[in-house]
C-alpha positions in Angstrom: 10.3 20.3 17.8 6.5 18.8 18.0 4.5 19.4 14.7 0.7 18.7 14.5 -1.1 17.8 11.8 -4.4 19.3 10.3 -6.4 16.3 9.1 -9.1 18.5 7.9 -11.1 15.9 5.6 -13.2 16.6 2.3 -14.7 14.1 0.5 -15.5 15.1 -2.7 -16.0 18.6 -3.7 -16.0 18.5 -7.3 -14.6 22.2 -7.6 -11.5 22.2 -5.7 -10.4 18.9 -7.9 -11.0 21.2 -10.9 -8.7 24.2 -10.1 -6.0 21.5 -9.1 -6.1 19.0 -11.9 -6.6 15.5 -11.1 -6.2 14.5 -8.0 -3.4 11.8 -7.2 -4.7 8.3 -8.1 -2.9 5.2 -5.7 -3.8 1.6 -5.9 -3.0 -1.2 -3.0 -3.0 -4.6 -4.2 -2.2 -8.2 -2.9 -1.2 -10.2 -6.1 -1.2 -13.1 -4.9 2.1 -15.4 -5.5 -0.1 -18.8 -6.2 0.7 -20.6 -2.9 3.3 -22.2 -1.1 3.1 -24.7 -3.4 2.7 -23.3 -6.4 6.5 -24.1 -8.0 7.0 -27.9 -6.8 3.0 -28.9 -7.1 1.1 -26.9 -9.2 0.5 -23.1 -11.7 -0.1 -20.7 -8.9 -4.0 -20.3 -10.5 -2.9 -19.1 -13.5 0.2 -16.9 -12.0 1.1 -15.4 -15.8 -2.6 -15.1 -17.2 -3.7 -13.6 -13.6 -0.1 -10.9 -13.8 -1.5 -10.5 -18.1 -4.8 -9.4 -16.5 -3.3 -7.5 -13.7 -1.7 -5.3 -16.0 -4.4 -4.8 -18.3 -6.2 -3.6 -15.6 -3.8 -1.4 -13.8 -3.2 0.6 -17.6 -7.2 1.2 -17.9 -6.9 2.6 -14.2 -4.1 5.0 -14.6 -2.2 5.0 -11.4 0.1 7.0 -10.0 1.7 5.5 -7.5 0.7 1.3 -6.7 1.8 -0.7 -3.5 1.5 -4.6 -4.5 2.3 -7.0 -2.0 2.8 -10.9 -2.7 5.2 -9.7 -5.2 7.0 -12.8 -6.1 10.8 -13.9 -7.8 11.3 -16.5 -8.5 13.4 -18.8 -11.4 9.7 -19.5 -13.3 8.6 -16.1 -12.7 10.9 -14.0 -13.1 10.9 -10.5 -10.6 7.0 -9.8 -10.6 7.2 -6.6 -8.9 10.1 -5.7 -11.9 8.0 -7.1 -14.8 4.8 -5.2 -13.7 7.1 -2.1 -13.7 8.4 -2.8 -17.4 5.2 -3.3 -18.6 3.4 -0.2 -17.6 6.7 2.3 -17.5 6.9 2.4 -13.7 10.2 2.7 -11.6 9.8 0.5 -8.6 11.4 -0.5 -5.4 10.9 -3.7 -3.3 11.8 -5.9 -0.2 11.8 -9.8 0.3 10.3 -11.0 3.3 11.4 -14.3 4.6 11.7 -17.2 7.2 14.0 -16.2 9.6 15.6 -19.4 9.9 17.7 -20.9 7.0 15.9 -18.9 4.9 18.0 -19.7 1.8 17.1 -23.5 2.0 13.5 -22.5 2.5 13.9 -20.4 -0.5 15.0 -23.5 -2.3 12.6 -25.5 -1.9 9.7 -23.2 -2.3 11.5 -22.2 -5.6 10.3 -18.2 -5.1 10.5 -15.6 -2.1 7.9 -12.6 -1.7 8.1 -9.0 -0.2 5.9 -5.9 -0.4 6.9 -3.1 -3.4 6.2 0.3 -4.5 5.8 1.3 -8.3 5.4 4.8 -9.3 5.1 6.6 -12.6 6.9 9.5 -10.7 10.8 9.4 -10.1 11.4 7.5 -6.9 14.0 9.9 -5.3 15.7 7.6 -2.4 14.0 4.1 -1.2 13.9 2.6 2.5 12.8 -1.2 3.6 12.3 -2.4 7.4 11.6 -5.0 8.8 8.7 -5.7 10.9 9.1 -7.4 15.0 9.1 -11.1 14.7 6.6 -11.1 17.1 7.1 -15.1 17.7 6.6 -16.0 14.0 8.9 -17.8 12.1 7.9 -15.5 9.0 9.8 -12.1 8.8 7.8 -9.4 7.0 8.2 -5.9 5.5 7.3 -2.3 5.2 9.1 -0.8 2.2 8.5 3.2 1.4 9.6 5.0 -1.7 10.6 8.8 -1.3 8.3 9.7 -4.5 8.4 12.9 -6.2 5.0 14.3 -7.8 4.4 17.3 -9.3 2.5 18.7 -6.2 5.9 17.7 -4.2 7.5 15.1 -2.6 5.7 12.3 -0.7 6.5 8.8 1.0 4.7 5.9 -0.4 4.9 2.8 1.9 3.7 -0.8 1.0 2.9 -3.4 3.5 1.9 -7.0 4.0 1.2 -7.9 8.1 -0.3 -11.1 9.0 -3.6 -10.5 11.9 -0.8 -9.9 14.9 -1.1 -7.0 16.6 2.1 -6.8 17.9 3.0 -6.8 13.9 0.2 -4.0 13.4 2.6 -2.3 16.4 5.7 -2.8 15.1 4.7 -1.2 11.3 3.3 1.5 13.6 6.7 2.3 15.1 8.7 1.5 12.0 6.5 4.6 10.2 6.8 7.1 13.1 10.8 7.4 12.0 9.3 8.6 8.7 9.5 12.7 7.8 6.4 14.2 8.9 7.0 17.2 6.6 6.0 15.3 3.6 2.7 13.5 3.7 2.7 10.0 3.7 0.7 7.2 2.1 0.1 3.2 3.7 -1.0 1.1 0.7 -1.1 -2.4 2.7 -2.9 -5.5 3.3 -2.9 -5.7 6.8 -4.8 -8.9 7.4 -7.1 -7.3 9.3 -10.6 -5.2 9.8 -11.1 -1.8 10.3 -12.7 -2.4 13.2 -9.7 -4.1 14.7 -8.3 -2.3 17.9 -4.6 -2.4 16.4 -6.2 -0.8 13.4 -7.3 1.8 15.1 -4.1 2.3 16.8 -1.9 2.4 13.7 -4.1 5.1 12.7 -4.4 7.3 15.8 -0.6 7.4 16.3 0.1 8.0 12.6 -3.0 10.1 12.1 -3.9 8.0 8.8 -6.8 8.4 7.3 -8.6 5.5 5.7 -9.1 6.7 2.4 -12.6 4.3 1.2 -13.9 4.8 4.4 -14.0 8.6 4.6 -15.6 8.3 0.6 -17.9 5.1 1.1 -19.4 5.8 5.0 -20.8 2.7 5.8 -20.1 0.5 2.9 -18.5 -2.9 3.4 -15.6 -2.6 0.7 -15.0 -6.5 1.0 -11.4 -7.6 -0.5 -11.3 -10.8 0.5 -11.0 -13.9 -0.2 -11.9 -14.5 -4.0 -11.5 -17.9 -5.2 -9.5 -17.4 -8.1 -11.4 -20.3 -10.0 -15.0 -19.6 -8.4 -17.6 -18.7 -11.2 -19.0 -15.6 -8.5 -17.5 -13.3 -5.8 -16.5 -14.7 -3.0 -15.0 -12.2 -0.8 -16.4 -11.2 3.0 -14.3 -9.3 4.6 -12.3 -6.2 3.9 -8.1 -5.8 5.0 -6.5 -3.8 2.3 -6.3 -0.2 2.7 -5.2 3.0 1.0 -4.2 5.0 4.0 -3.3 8.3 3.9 -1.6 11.3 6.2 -1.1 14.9 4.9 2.1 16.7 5.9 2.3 19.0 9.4 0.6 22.2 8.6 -1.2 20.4 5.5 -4.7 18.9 4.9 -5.8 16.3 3.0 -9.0 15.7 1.0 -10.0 12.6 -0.1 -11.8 13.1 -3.8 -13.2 9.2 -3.9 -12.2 5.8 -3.7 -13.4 2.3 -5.1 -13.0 -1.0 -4.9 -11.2 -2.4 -8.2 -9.6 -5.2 -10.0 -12.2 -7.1 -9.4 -13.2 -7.6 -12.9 -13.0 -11.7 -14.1 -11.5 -13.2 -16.8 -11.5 -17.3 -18.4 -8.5 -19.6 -18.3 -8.0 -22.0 -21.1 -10.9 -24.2 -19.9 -13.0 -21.5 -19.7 -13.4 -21.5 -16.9 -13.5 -18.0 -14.6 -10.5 -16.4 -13.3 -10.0 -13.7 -11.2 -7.0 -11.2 -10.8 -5.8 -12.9 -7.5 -7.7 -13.6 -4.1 -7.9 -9.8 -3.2 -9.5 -7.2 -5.0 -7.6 -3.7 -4.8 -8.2 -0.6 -3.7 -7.8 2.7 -5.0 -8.8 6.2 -3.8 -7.8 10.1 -5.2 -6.4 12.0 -3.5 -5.3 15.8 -2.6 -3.1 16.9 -0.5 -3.3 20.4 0.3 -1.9 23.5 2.5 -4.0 23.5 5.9 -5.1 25.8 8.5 -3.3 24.4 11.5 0.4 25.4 12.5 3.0 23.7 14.1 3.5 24.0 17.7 1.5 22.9 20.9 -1.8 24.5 19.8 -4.0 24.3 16.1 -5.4 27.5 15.2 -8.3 26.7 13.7 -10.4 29.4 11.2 -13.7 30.3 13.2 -16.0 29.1 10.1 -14.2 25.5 10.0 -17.0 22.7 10.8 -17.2 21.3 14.4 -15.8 17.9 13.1 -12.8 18.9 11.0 -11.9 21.2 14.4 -12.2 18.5 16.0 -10.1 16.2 14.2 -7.7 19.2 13.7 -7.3 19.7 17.9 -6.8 16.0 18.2 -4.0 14.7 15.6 -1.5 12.6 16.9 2.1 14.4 17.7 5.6 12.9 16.9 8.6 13.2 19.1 10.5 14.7 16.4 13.4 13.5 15.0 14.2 11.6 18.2 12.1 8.6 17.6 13.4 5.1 16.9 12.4 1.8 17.0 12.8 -1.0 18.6 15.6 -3.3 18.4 13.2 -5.9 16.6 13.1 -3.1 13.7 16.2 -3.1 11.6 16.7 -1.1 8.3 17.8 -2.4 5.4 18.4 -1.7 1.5 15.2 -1.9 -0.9 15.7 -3.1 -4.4 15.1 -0.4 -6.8 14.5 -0.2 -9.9 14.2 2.3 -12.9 10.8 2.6 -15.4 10.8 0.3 -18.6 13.7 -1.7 -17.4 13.2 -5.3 -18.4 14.3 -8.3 -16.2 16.2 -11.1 -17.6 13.3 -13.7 -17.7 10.5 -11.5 -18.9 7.8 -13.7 -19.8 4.2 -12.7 -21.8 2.1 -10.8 -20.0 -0.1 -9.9 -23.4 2.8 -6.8 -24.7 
């Protein structure tokens, strides 16, 4: 059976976000492992005073639900996506990317892997990780999405790390279309890319995303990247990390704000500046709400609704149903999950 989405959009709107409470509160964030090289030749920039400042930052925000990507394990690390978890109460789940050949020798000699994860200060009901086309590249990367249960209801909260390939943009496209559209769902990614890209466009057609700082900041460039984790001023140009967001069928969402955060710099022990990572994160509110439309092949639209929310509402994108799979470049395999305040075997400091 075809459902259709409302994607009736408010930004704002100070009294609705009063009878409600507050509204959900996400964060996307690339945390940068430290390099390639950053076991055999060098400190990652910092890796432990950058993760000490990370979550510093992340407890003054107050997230609900976080998708990192670059989260890291390694034997002089630890299980970054794990310790970040432990230290601000958080269950989490996660999935290692990797090279797809002899990826245990590569893992060797890089001494650490890295994957995409999902921590939430909500229970994580059931957990899912796929992995994305090839698409020619020797690197294998991840969606993971945690079936997260809030106190407005349930919701899927997916983290993702694409390099600039379309056909990867594509394949994370597909790989969320098997997702239940009658829960809404939530893209926290860095996906290497503009919004203006046309496969950024796509992915959010088909999967009738919203981009949450655009709807709130109209205009404003929202640059994430690239910092200079050692440069003494902001160096970041462009903007490829996204809090994307899509209601469930016969639901609305309204986007309250979102900013541009963890941007804020701290001094290494030569005093010198140091930044988070190279990206700065992203976080929007959010409310997801009951909406006008209906399932079936129509919307029924209330006559007072503006001309653009009806016509956003007559245009969502419609899923086959239950029928849909990927591709046979998509396969499905287990996340790694954790529980809140667990703590991994090599914790090290992060300032607790």
């Amino acid at each position: 059976m075809r459902w259709l989405v409302c994607a009736l959009v408010l930004v704002g709107a100070p009294a609705a976000a009063a009878e409600g409470g507050r509204p959900l509160r996400v964060v996307s964030l690339n945390l940068y492992h430290g390099g390639v090289t950053s076991v055999r030749w060098g400190d990652g920039d910092l890796l432990e005073r950058r993760l000490a400042m990370v979550v510093e930052q992340l407890r003054q925000i107050d997230a609900d639900v976080i998708g990192v990507q670059e989260a890291s394990t390694g034997r002089d690390r630890g299980d970054v996506a794990a310790r970040l978890a432990a230290a601000l109460g958080y269950g989490w789940v996660r999935a290692p990317a990797g090279w797809r050949w002899v990826p245990w020798l590569v893992h060797g000699a890089l001494g650490f892997d890295e994957g995409p994860a999902v921590l939430s200060r909500f229970p994580i009901l059931s957990s899912q990780a796929t992995a994305l086309a090839p698409c020619g590249l020797g690197y294998r990367r991840m969606v993971v999405c945690a079936r997260v249960v809030s106190p407005d209801g349930p919701l899927d909260a997916c983290s993702a790390h694409t390099s600039s390939s379309a056909c990867e943009h594509r394949s994370l496209t597909a790989a969320l279309r098997q997702r239940d559209g009658a829960v809404p769902l939530l893209l926290l990614g860095d996906l290497n890319a503009r919004p203006d890209r046309r496969s950024i466009h796509g992915l959010e057609r088909k999967l009738g995303l919203v981009d949450a700082f655009a709807t709130a900041n109209p205009g404003a460039p929202g640059f994430t990247v690239w910092q200079s984790p050692r440069e003494s001023r902001p160096t970041a140009t462009r903007r490829v990390d996204y809090v994307l967001a899509r209601p469930a069928a016969n639901g609305a969402l309204r986007v309250a704000a979102s900013w541009i955060v963890l941007r804020a710099p701290g001094r290494g022990p030569d005093l010198r500046m140091l930044w988070p990572s190279d990206h700065y994160g992203v976080l929007a509110e959010l409310r997801f709400e009951p909406g006008a439309c209906v399932p079936g092949d129509g919307a029924e639209v209330p006559a007072g609704l503006p001309d653009p929310a009806r016509e956003r509402c007559d245009a969502r994108p419609r899923s086959e149903g239950p029928g849909i799979r990927s591709g046979p470049d998509e396969a499905q395999v287990p996340a790694r999950m954790g529980r809140g305040r667990q703590r991994p075997r090599r914790l090290r400091a992060l300032g607790l």
